[in-house]
C-alpha positions in Angstrom: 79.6 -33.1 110.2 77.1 -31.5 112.7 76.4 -32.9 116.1 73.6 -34.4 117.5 71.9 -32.1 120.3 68.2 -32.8 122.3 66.8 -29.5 123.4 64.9 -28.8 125.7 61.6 -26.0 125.1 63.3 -22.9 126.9 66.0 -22.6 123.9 63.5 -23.0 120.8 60.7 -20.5 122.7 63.6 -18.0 122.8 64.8 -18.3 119.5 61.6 -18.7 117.9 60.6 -15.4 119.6 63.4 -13.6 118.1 63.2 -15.1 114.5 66.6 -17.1 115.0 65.7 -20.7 115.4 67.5 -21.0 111.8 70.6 -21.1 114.1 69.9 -24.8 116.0 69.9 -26.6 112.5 72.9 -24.8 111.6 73.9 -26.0 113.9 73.5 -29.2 115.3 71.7 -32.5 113.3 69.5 -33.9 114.2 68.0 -31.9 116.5 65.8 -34.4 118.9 63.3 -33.1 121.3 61.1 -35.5 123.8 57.2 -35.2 123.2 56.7 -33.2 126.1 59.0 -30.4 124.8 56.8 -31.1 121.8 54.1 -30.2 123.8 55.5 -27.4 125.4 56.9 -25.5 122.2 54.0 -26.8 120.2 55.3 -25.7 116.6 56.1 -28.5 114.0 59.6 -27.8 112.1 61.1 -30.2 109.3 64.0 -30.2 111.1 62.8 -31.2 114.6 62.8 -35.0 115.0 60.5 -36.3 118.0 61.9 -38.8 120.1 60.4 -40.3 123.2 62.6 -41.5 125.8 62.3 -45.4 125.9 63.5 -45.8 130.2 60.1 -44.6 131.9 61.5 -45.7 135.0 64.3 -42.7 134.6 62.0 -39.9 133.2 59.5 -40.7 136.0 63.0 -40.0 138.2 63.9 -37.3 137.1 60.4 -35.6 136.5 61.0 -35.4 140.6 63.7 -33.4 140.4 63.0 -31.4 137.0 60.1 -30.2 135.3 58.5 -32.8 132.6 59.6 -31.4 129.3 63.4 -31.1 131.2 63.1 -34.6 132.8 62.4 -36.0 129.3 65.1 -34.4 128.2 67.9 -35.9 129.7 66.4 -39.0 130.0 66.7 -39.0 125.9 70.1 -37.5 125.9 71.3 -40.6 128.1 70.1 -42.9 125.8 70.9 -40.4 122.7 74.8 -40.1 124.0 74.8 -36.8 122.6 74.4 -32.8 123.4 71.9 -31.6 125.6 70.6 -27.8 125.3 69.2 -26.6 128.6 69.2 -23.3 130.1 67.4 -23.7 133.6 70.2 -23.8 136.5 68.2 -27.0 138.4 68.1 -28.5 135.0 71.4 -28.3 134.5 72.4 -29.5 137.6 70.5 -33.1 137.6 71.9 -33.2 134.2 75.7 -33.0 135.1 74.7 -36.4 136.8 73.7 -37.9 134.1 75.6 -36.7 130.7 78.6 -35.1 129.9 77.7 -32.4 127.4 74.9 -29.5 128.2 75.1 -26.1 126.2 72.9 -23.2 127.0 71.1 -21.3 124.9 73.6 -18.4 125.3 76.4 -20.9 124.3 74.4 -21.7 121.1 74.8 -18.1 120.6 78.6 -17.9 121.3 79.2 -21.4 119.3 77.2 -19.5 116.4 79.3 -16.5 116.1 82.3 -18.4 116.2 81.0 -20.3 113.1 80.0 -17.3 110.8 76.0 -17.9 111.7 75.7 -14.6 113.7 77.4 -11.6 113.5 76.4 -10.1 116.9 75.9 -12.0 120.3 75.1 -8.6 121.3 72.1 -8.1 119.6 70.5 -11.1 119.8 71.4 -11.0 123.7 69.1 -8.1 123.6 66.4 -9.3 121.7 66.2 -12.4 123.6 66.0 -10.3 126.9 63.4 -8.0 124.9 61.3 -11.1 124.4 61.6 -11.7 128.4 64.2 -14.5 128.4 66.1 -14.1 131.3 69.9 -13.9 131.2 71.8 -12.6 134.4 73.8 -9.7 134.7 77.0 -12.1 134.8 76.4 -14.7 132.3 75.8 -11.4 129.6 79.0 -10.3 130.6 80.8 -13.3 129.9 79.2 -13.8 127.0 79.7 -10.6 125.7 83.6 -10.7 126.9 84.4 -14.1 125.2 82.5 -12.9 122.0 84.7 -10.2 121.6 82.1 -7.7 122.1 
């Protein structure tokens, strides 16, 4: 049985750049994104269930501290109880307040290989970074070490 994961637009841009948003349903089910994110990615997918966040009062919160599409986000993932996919470092840190799981988009990649989705972190690494999604120097290396490559 698959998890449940929201994600925010950063992760789906990337992997819809590089022809490998096949991997989030693979994945994770469903996969929830706020109407802002919506916005923000702006392709419809069968697979992508829209979900608006029902406390205002804690997306109007957090969109002081995050950027809308984020702030939604993890409002949704606090009511959701589930998996939140965010790859911005401020992000992630008013999240860490607020839920207990967040995966990047370079864990999706790691958790991916592990499962038979992807034979290469490697290469997707480089067509992400191709497509101008930034990974640091460090966070490649890790990746790279604990994917065996």
């Amino acid at each position: 049985m698959k998890e449940p994961a929201v994600t925010d637009s950063t992760c789906l841009i990337g992997l819809e750049r590089t022809g490998h948003l096949d991997i989030l349903p693979a994945l994770f089910e469903p996969v929830l994104i706020p109407p802002e994110v919506d916005k923000e990615f702006g392709i419809s997918l069968p697979w992508l269930t829209i979900k608006a966040p029902i406390n205002e009062k804690l997306v109007a919160a957090l969109k002081m501290l995050a950027d809308d599409g984020e702030a939604e986000a993890i409002a949704l993932t606090v009511e959701q109880k589930c998996l939140i996919v965010l790859d911005d470092r401020q992000a992630r840190f008013v999240a860490k307040h607020f839920v207990t799981s967040i995966i990047g988009t370079v864990g999706i990649l790691l958790r991916a290989k592990r499962t038979g989705i992807i034979p290469s972190v490697r290469t997707v690494l480089g067509e992400l970074e191709a497509n101008s999604f930034y990974i640091s120097c460090s966070l490649k290396e890790a990746a790279l070490h604990l994917a065996g490559e």
